[in-house]
C-alpha positions as CSV (number, residue, x, y, z in Angstrom):
1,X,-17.1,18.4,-4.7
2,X,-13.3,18.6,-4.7
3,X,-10.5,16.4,-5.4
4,X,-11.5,16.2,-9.3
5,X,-7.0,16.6,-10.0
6,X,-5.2,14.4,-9.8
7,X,-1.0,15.7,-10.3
8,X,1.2,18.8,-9.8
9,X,3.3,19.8,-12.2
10,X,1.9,17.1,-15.3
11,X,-2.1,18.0,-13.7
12,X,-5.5,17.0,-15.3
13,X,-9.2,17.4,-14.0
14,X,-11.9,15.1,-15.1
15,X,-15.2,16.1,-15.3
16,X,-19.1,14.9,-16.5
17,X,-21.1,12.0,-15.6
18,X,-21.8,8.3,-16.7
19,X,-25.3,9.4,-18.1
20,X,-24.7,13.3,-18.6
21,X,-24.2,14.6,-22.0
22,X,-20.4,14.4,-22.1
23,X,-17.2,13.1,-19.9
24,X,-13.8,14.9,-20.5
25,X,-10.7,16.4,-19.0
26,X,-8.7,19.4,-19.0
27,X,-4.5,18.6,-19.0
28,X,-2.5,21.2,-17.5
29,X,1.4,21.4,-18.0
30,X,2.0,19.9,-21.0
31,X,5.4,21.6,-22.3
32,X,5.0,23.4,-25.6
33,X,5.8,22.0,-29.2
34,X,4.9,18.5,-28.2
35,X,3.2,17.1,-31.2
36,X,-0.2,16.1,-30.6
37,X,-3.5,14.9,-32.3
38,X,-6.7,13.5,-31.6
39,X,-5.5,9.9,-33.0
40,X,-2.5,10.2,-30.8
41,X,-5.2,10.3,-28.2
42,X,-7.4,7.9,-29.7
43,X,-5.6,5.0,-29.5
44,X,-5.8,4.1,-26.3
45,X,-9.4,5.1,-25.6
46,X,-10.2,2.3,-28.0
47,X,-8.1,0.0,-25.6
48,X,-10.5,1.1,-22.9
49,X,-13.9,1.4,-24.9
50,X,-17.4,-0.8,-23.9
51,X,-19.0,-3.7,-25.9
52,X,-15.5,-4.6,-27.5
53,X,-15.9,-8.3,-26.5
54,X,-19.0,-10.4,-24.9
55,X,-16.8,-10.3,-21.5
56,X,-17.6,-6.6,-21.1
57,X,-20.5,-4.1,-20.7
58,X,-22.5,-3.8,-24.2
59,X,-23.2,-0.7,-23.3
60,X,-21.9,1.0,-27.3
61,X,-19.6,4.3,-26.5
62,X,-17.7,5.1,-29.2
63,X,-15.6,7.5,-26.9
64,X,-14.4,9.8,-30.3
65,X,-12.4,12.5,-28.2
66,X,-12.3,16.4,-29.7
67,X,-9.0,18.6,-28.9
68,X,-10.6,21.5,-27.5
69,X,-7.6,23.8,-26.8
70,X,-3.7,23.7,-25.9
71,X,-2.9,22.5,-29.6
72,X,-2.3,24.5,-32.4
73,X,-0.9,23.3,-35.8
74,X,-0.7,19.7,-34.6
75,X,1.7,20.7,-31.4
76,X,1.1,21.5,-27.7
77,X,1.1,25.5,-27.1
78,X,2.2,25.1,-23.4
79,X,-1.4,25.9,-22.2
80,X,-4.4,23.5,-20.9
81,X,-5.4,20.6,-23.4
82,X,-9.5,20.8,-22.7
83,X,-10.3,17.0,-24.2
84,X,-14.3,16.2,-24.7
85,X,-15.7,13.0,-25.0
86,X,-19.4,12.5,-25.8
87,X,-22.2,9.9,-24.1
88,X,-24.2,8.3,-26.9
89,X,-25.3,5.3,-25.3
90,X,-27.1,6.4,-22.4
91,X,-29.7,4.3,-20.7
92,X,-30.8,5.9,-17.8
93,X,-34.1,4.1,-17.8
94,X,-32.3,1.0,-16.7
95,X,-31.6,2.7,-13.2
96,X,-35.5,4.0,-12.9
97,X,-36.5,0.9,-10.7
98,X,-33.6,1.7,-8.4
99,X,-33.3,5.5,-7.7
100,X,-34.9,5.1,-4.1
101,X,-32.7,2.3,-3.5
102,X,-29.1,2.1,-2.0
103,X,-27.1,-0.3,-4.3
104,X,-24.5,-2.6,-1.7
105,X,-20.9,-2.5,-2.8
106,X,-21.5,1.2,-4.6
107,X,-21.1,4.2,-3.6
108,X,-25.1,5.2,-3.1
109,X,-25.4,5.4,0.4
110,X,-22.1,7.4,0.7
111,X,-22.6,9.8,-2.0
112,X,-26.1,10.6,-0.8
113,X,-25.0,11.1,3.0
114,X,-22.3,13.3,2.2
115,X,-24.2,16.0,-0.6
116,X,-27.9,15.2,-0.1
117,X,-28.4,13.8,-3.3
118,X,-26.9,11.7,-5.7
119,X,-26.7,10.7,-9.3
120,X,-28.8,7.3,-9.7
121,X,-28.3,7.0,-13.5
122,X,-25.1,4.7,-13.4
123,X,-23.3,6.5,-10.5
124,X,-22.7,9.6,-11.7
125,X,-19.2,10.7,-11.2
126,X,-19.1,7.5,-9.4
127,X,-19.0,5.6,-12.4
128,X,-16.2,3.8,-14.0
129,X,-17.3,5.9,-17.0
130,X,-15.3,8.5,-15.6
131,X,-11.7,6.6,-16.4
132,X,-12.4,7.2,-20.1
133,X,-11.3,10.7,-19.0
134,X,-7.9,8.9,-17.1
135,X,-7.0,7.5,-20.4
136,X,-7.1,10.9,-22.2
137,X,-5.0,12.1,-19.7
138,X,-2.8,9.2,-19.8
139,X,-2.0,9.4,-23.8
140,X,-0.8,12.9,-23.2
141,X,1.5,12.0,-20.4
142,X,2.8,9.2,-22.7
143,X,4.0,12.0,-25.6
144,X,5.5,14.0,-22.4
145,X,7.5,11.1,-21.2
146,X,8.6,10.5,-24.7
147,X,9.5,7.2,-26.8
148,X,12.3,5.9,-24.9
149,X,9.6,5.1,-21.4
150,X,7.2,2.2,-22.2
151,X,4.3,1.3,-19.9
152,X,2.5,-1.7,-20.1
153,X,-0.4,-3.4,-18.6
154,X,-1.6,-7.2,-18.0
155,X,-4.3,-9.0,-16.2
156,X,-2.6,-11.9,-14.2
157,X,-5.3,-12.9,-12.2
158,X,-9.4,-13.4,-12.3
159,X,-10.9,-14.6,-9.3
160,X,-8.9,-17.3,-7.7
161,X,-7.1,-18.2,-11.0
162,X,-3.5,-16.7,-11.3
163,X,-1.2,-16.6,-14.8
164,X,2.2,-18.4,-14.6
165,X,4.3,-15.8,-14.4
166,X,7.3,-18.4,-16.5
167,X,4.7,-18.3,-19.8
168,X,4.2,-14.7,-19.3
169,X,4.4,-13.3,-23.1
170,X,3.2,-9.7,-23.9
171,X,2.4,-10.6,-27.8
172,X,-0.7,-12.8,-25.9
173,X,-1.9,-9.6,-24.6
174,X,-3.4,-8.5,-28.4
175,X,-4.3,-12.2,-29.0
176,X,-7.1,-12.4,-26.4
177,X,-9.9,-10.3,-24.8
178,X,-8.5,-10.3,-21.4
179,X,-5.3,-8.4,-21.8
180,X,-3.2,-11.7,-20.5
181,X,0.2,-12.8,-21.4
182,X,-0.7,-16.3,-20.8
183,X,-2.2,-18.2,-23.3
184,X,-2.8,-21.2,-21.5
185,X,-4.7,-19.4,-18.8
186,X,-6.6,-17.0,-21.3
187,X,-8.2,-19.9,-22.4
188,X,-9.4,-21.5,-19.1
189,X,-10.5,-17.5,-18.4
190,X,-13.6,-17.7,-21.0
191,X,-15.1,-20.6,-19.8
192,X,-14.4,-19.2,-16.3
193,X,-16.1,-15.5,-16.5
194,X,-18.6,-16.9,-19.1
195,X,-20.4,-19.4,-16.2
196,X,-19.6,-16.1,-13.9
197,X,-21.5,-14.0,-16.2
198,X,-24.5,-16.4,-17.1
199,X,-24.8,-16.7,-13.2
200,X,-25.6,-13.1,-13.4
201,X,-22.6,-12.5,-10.8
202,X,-19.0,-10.9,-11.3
203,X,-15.5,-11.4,-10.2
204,X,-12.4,-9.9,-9.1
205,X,-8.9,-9.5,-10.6
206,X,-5.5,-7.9,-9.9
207,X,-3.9,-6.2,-12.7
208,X,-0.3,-5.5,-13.2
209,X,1.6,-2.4,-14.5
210,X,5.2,-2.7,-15.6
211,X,7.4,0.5,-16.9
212,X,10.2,0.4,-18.7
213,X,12.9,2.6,-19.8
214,X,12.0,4.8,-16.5
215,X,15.8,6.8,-15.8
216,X,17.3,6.9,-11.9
217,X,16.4,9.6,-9.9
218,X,12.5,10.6,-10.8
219,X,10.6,10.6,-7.4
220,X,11.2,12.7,-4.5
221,X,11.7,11.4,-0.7
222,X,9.4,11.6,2.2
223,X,5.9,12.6,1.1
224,X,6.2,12.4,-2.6
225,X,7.5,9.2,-3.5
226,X,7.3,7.8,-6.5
227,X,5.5,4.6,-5.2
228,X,3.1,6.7,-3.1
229,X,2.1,8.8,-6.1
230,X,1.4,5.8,-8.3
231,X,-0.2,3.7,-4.9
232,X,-2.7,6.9,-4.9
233,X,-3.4,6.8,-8.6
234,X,-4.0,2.9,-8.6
235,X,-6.1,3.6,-5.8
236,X,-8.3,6.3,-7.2
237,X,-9.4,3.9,-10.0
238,X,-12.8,2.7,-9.6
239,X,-13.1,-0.8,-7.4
240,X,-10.0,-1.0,-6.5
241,X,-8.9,-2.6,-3.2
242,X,-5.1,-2.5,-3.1
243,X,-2.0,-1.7,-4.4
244,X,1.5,-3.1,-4.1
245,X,5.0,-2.5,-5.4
246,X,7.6,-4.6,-6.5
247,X,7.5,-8.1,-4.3
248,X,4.5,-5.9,-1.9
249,X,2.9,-8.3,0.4
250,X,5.1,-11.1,-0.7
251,X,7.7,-9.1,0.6
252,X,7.0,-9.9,4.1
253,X,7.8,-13.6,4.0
254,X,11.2,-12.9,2.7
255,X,14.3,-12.7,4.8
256,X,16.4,-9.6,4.5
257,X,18.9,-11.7,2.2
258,X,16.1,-12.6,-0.3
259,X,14.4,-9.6,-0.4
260,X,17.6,-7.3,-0.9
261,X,18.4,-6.5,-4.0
262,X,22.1,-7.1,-4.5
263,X,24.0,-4.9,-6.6
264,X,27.2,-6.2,-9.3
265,X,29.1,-3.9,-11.9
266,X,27.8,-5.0,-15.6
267,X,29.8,-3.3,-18.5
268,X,30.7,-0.9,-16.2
269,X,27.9,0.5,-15.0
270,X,25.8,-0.6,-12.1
271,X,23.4,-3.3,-12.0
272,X,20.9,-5.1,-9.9
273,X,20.3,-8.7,-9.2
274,X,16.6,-8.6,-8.6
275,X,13.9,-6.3,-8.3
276,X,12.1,-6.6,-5.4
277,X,11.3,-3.0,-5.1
278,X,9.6,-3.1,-8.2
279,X,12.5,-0.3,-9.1
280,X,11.9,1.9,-6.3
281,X,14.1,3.0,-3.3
282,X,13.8,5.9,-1.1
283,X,10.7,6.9,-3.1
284,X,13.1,7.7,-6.2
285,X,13.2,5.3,-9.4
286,X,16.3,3.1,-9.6
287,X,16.5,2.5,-13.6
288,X,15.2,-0.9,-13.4
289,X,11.3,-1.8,-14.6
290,X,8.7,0.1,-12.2
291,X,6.4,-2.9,-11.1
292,X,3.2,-2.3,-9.4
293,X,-0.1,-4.3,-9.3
294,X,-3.5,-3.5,-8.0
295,X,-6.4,-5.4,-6.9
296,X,-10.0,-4.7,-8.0
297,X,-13.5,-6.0,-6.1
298,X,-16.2,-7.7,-8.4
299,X,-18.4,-5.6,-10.3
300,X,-21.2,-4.1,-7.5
301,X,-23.8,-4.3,-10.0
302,X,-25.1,-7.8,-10.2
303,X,-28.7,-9.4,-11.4
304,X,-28.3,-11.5,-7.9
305,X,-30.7,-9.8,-5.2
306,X,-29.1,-8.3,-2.2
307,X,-30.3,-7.0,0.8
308,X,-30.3,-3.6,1.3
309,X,-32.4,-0.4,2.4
310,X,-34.5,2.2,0.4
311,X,-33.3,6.1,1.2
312,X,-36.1,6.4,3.5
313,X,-34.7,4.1,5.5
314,X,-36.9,0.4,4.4
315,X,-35.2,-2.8,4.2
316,X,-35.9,-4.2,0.6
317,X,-34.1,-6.2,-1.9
318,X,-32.1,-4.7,-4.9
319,X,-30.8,-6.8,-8.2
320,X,-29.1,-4.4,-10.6
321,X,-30.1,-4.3,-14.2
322,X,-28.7,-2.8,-17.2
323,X,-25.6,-3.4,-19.3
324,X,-22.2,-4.0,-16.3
325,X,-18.7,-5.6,-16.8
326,X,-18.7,-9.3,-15.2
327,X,-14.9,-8.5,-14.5
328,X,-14.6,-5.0,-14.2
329,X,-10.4,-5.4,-14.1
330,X,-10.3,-6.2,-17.8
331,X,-11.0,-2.8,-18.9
332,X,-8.9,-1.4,-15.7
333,X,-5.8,-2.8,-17.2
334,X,-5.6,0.8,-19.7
335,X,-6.6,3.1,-16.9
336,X,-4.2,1.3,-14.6
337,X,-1.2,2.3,-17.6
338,X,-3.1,5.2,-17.7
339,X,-2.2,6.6,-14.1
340,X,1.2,5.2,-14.2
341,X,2.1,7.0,-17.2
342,X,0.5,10.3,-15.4
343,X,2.5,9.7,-12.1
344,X,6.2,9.1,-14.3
345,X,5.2,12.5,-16.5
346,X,4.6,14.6,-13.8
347,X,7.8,13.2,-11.8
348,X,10.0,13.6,-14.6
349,X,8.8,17.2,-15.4
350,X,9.4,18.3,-11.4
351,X,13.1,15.9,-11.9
352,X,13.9,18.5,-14.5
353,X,12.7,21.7,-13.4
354,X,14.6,20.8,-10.1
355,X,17.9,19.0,-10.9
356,X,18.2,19.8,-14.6
């Protein structure tokens, strides 16, 4: 199996399985004498972790990570960072009833078409167990791109139900279990995804990344612009659908007055009017906030029965038991900062070794 990396000059490769033994990644070019510890890495796989509220999988993971390499004396050497995280909570009886069976919405049928077999026990490298290893990744990136860069991450909408983006407050993010900067719409969210989950169903959501402090010029034209790195790395999250920057799909009922984004001298120095590029032209980063929201599908694994067909080709029914997030986007929100902080490390590392 290849494309495990994800990067060029900032790279990591994940590897392990939902039910294997461990899950972990190896970072490669980190620059040297970066200080770095396993707290430092910590902290945001306990953003990410299972069972942390009753609106996500109870599956208990305490995701500890062990430095294996790359740091010596409490800073980066220069050389791969080998991270390890261990599975505890592994129930792979929970998938016993369903190993013959192709789940709809996963990625059973595929996996098994395309290798011959398949990893039943929660997906295998299929699983959104795998983005613990994203987040790793992404707290290193974050001590590459420094202090002064600050991504952040918000659900603003489950299902059919959208935050208004005029009560938008990051302090709400810590204050509820759904990572959203409106209070008002946090609230009406529990009741929501509580019926959702007693229903024994799940729902969608789009998640949105902002970055801040990002310089001009990181990005490079054509092939390797900025938005089409971070598109791919939204995209290569688990369950998600779609990806857009700045104003996106909005953009296309705008006129080309109200989508350009006029340009004024402020204290000297040049300043936008708006940000409908989600501070991105030409592939290259304009100084303003980097905006970019993804969409994610409802959780596959439902208790609902759905029709489907057995390997050997039988049309059965399939309901999925076991321990699965209703909304699957409220744990995406620190994988989606994750990537983003990936994509801005590696661009600013190929920005300096270029036009330093």
């Amino acid at each position: 199996m290849s494309g495990n990396s994800f990067g060029h000059l900032f790279q990591f490769t994940t590897f392990g399985e939902s039910h294997g033994p461990a899950i972990g990644c190896v970072v490669d070019g980190t620059p040297p004498n970066i200080p770095l510890s396993e707290e430092d890495i910590q902290v945001w796989l306990d953003k990410r972790k299972p069972g942390q509220s009753r609106f996500t999988t109870q599956r208990q993971e305490a995701d500890q990570v062990r430095i294996l390499s790359g740091v010596f004396e409490g800073k980066t050497t220069g050389t791969p960072i080998a991270l390890l995280i261990e599975n505890t909570d592994q129930r792979s009886k929970d998938y016993e009833e369903i190993k013959d069976l192709y789940r709809p919405g996963h990625a059973d049928y595929t996996y098994h078409q395309k290798y011959g077999n398949r990893d039943y026990r929660g997906s295998g490298r299929a699983s959104a167990r795998e983005t613990a290893s994203r987040v790793a990744a992404g707290a290193i990136a974050r001590k590459v791109l420094g202090e002064t860069i600050d991504v952040r991450g918000a659900l603003v909408q489950m299902g059919p139900h959208k935050i208004d983006h005029e009560k938008w407050d990051w302090a709400e993010i810590d204050n509820n279990p759904f990572w959203c900067p409106d209070a008002e719409m946090a609230k009406s969210w529990e009741s929501y995804l509580d019926g959702i989950r007693k229903e024994g169903s799940s729902i969608g959501a789009v998640i949105e990344i902002v970055a801040r402090g990002v310089p001009v010029g990181l990005g490079n034209p054509v092939y390797d612009k900025m938005d089409a790195d971070i598109a791919k790395g939204l995209m290569s999250i688990n369950a998600a659908k779609g990806v857009e920057i700045g104003a996106g799909f909005g953009a296309a009922e705008l006129s080309g007055e109200e989508n350009a984004d006029e340009m004024r001298m402020v204290d000297g120095r040049p300043a936008f009017l708006s940000n409908n590029a989600g501070g991105i032209l030409g592939g290259i980063s304009t100084g303003q906030d980097i905006v970019a929201r993804f969409a994610v599908k409802p959780t596959s694994s439902i208790t609902t029965p759905r029709r489907t067909i057995t390997t050997t080709g039988e049309e059965t029914e399939v309901s999925t038991k076991g321990r699965h997030d209703p909304c699957v986007g409220i744990r995406g929100v620190p994988v989606g900062e994750a990537m983003v902080a990936c994509v801005l490390a590696d661009h600013m590392l190929r920005h300096k070794a270029q036009c330093r």
